[in-house]
Structure formats: C-alpha cells, structure tokens
N, C-alpha and C positions, 0 to 999 in steps of 0.2 A: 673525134673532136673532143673537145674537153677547153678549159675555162681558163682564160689569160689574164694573170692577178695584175700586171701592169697595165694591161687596156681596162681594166675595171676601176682600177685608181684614177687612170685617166678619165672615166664614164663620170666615176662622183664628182670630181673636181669641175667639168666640164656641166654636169648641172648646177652644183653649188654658186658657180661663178653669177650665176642669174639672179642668184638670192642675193650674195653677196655685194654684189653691184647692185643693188637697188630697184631690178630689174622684175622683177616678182616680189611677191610678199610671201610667200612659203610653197614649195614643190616637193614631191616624194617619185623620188628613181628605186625604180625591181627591176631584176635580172632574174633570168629562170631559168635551169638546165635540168634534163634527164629527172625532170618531174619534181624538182628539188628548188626552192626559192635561195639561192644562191647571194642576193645583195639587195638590199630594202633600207633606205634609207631616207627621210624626213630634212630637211631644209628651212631654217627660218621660223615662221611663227606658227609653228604645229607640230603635232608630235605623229609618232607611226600608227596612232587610233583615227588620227585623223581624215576623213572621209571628203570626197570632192565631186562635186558635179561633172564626169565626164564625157557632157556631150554626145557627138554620136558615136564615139566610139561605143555606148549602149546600142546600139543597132547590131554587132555583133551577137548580144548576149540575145535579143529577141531574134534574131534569126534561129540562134541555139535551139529555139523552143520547138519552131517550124521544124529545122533538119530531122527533130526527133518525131514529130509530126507526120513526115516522108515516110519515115522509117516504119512508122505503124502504119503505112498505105492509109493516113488518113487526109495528106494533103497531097493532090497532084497538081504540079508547080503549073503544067500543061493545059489545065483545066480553065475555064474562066473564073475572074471573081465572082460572079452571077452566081457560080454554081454552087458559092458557098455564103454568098451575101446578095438574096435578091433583090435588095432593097440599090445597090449598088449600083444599077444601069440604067442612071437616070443619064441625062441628055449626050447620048453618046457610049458611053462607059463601057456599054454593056459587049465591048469586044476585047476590054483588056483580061489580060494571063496573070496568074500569079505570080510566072517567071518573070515577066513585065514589069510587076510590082518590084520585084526582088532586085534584079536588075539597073532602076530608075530610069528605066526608060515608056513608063508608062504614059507619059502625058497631062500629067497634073501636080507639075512640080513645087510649086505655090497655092495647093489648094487648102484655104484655111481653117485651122481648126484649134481653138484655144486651149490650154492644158486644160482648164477647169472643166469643159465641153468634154472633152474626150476622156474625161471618169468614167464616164458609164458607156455601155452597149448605144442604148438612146441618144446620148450624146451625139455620136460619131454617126451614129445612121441619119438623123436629122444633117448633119455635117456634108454628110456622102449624096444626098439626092439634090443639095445644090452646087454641087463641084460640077464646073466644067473642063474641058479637055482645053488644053493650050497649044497642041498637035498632035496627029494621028498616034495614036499607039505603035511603039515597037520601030518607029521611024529615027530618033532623035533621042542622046543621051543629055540628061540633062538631071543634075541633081535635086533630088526630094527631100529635102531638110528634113520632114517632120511628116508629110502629108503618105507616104508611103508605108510607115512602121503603124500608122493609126487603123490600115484598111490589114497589114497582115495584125494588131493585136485581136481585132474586131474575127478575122479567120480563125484563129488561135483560141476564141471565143466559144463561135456555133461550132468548129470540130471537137471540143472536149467538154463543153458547155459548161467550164470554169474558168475564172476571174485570169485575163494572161500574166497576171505578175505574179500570181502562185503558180501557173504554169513555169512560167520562164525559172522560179526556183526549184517546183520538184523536179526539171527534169534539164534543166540546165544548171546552176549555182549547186545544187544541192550533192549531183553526181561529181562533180568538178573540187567537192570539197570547200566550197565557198559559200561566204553571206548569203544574206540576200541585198540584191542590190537596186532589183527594179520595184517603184512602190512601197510606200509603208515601211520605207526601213527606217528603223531601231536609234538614228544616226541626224542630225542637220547637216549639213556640211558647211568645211571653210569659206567666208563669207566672201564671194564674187567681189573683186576690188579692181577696177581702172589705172591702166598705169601706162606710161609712155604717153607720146605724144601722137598726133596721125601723122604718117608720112606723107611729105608733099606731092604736089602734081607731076612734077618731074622724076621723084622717085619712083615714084608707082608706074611710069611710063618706062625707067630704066629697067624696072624689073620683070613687068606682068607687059609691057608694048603699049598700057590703056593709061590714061590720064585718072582717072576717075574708075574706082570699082563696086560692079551692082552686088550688093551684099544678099539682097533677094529678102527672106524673111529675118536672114542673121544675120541681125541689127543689134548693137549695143543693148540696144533697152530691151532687148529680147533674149538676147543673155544674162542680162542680170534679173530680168525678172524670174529666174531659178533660185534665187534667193528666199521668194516666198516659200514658206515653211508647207504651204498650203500645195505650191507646185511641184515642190520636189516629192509629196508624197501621195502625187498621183504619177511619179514613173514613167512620163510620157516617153512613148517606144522609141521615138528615135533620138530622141539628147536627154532625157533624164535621170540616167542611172544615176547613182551617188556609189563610189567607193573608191580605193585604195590603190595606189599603183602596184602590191602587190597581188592586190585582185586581179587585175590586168595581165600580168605575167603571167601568173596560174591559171587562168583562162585559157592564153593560145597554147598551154604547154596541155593542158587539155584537147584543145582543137589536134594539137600535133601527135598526142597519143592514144587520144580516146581513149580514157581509162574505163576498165568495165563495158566497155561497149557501150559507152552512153547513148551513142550514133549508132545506129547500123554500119559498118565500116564499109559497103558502097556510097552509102551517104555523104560520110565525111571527105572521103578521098574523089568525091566530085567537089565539095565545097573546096578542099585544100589543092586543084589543079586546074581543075573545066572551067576555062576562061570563056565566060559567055557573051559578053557583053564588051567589045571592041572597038565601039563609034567613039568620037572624038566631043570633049567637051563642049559645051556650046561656048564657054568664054576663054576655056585655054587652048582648046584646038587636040588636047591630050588625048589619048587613047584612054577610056577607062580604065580597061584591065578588069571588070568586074567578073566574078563567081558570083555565085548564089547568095552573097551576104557579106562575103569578103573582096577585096581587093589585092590582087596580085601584083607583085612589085615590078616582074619584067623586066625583060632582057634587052629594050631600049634605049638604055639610059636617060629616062623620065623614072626613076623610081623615088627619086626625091619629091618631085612634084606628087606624088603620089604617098607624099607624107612619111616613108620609110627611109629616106636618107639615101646616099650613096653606094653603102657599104653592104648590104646584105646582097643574098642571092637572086638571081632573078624566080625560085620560084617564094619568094617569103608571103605570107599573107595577110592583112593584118585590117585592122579600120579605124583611122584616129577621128579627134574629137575638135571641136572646135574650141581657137586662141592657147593650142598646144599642148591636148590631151594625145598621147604618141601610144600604140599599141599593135606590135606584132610578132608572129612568129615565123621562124626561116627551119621550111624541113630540111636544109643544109646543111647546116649546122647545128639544131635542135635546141637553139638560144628562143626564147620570148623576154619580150621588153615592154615595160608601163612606165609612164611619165604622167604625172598629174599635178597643175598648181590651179591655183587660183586667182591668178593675176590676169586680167583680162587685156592685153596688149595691145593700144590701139593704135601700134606703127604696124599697117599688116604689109611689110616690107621684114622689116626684122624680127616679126614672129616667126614665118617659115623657114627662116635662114637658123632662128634659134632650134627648131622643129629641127632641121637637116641635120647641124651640128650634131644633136645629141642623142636623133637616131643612128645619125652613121659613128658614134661614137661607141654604141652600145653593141650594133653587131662585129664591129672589131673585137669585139670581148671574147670572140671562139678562137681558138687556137686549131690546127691542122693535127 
C-alpha cells in the first residue's frame, strides 16, 4: 500500500468545504501511514496548536489504559466489577463483567454522573451505589455515553492505585509519542459553537425511519457545557479528551503497530479483531460490531453508520466522537484518520452524512 496524492487533495478540499461554506467554524484533518503523520491541516479559525474537545472518541484512549492493564494480568475483563469495586453492587449490579462494561452492554446506560462528581474516586463511588440497572446485564446493546468509562476510570484506579488520567498518559499518550490529553491538560480548547439549523420531522423520518430522536444524555447543553474550563480539566473518560486531529491519527497508527510493545501484542490483536459484541442497537436496529473498546467497521455494509464511511475495510477499527469527531484505523491498508471541529451541528441529518463523506474520503487516500 502506499499514499494517493490525488485522493488526499481531494480529503482536504472535501473537509475545507465545511469551513468554507459556513458550515463549521474551524476543523483540522490528519492522515497517517506507516507511523508517519502524512497530512495535518487546520481550517478556519484556528491554527494546528489548536486543541478540540473530542468527545468520545476519548473512550479509545481510556480503554488504551485498561488493554495495558490486561496485559500486566492486572484486569480480567471476565471478572466481575465487584471484584474490583465493591462498593459497585448496589441494587443489582453486583453480576455485571468488566467485558460488559467495555462492550456497553452492561445495563446502565443513562446512569448519571456529573463531570464535576466524577473528579475524585468518592465522587463516582457515591455515584455508583445509587445507579440502577435499566435491563439485565449482558442481555441488550445499548450505548453508555458517559456512565461506562466513569466505573472503568474508577477500575483503572484501585488496580494501580493512581489518578487514571496520569495512567491513561504513562502508559497510553506517552508510549504512542503523544500529549497528554485526558485531564489537566496544558491547553483550553476551541470554543464549542452551534451552528446549523435542526432538521425537520420529516427529515429525520427520511433518514433515521423516527420522527423525533432520543438523544439520551447528549443534549446540546451537554455538549457545550465542555466548554467550562473547569470541565474539560477533569478528563471525563468517556467524552472529555481535548486534542488535535493529529493526535487522533497517531493514536490508531499506534493501536495498528504497537510501537514498543505498548500492548502485550495478544492484547492488542484481540482489541484490533475479536468482535465481541454483535446485538443490534436499541434505536438503529445496527449490529454493533464492538471489540473491547473499539468498533469494527464490517463487512455488512453499515460501516458508515458506524461512523467510518463507506470506503475503508471491513476489518478498520476506530471510535468517533460526538457532532463529527471522526477517528480510525484500517489494518488494510495501514491508513489512520482524525477529524476534529468545533462546530456543534444541530441538523443531526447532515452531520453524519458530513461524517460519511469525509471518512470515506480519507480511506480512498491508500493506493493498492
């Protein structure tokens, strides 16, 4: 494989257009091959320092912390949460897996927890003994915005018995050659801005079959409240990272090579194949496609629905971010791709449709 300078022209052009058109207020596209940051480029009103709330595409990098965690036989995925938070099994609980957790198919997918709450250990344990189950564990795929990544930092925790956002950098960011990005970082980011109109009832019927879509906890005012300087630098695991779409690239080009053996290389090559997790969304009916942290793009043609575009391979892996944080890698090809703006989109009709385009723009970028 190797790197097609005309589908990359086309990549920039094909995000710019978004800035361009009035459609965002500043975005940054990376491309990444053969461990090498290949194309990184800034849009609009920001420059390539500038840093961006990626949503949950952070749930990637806090998984990074865990896989390394496996790897020192300090987390078994198979074990209960109990066996590492016994505070955790209050009304119910006390039969979910860590692979459960990891999966989102644990049963508490709306179980609330404030960024500000979930600073400390206390926080989240206070948090955890009044969560209840919403259906049996292990039964129902159904996504965990936020309430999932709070019970693995809290694991992440009592296994090394330090703070998970210095975890997540000595032993994920740090090996990978990168910032730091979860927590306390160095950086504010570009400031969350509204833009677009909502798509109508009939839209959202033509596209998603529903009149009306339940957003669950990710709510406009709950994205932009990532703007408090306060929130972003408590890291919250599963949407708070802040950084760069070339962080993003060089990330899966990590996940795709494991440099140094960051991973145990069993480890990684279950994260990057072992599709675990196969039930069908609760509102789109979609097959997951979940691994241990990642998402697999699959060989059904839903891999767009699954945020990675049309174009890549069915084995790519990747995990975007919410209102069109785009982030994956194709062991295929050995392309990874970041997209990050700050334009918060509230036609959720033509944000995914913008997401397709300029994932499946970016894996056209490998050549045969």
């Amino acid at each position: 494989m190797g790197i097609d300078q005309a589908a990359v022209e086309k990549l920039v052009a094909r995000a710019r257009r978004e800035v361009d058109d009035g459609l965002l207020p500043s975005a940054q596209v990376a491309l990444a091959y053969d461990d090498e940051l290949v194309l990184f480029e800034t849009f609009g009103d920001a420059t390539d320092d500038t840093r961006y709330v990626v949503y949950s595409a952070t749930k990637a990098f806090v998984a990074g912390a865990v896989w390394a965690l496996i790897g020192d036989d300090e987390v078994d995925v198979s074990k209960l949460v109990v066996d590492y938070i016994p505070e955790f099994g209050t009304n119910g609980k006390d039969v979910i897996t860590v692979e459960q957790v990891m999966l989102h198919t644990s049963g508490f997918p709306l179980a609330p927890l404030s960024a500000l709450q979930g600073d400390t250990s206390a926080g989240r344990v206070r948090a955890f003994a009044k969560w209840r189950l919403n259906w049996e564990p292990g039964t129902k795929y159904q996504y965990h915005p936020t309430a999932a990544h709070w019970v693995l930092a809290e694991i992440i925790e009592r296994v090394t018995g330090k703070d998970f956002r210095d975890v997540v950098q000595a032993r994920v960011t740090d090996p990978a050659g990168l910032p730091r990005v979860v927590g306390d970082v160095p950086w504010q980011a570009a400031e969350l801005q509204l833009v677009g109109e909502p798509a109508t009832p009939d839209e959202l019927e033509a596209a998603f079959g529903v009149r009306e879509l339940d957003l669950g906890e990710v709510t406009l005012d709950a994205l932009l409240g990532f703007n408090d300087p306060a929130v972003q630098r408590v890291g919250v695991p599963g949407g708070g990272g802040v950084m760069r779409a070339c962080d993003l690239a060089m990330y899966y080009q990590a996940i795709l090579h494991n440099p140094g053996e960051m991973w145990r290389p069993d480890v990684i090559d279950d994260v990057r194949s072992n599709v675990r997790n196969h039930l069908p969304d609760v509102m789109t009916g979609v097959p997951a496609n979940r691994t241990l942290g990642l998402i697999q793009a699959g060989g059904d043609g839903k891999s767009n629905w699954r945020g990675m575009g049309h174009t890549v391979s069915p084995i790519a892996v990747g995990h975007n971010g919410a209102k069109g944080q785009i982030a994956f890698g194709d062991p295929a090809t050995g392309l990874s791709f970041g997209f990050t703006t700050n334009g918060l989109d509230e036609n959720d009709v033509r944000e995914p449709r913008r997401t397709s385009g300029i994932a499946s723009a970016a894996a056209r970028c490998a050549t045969p």
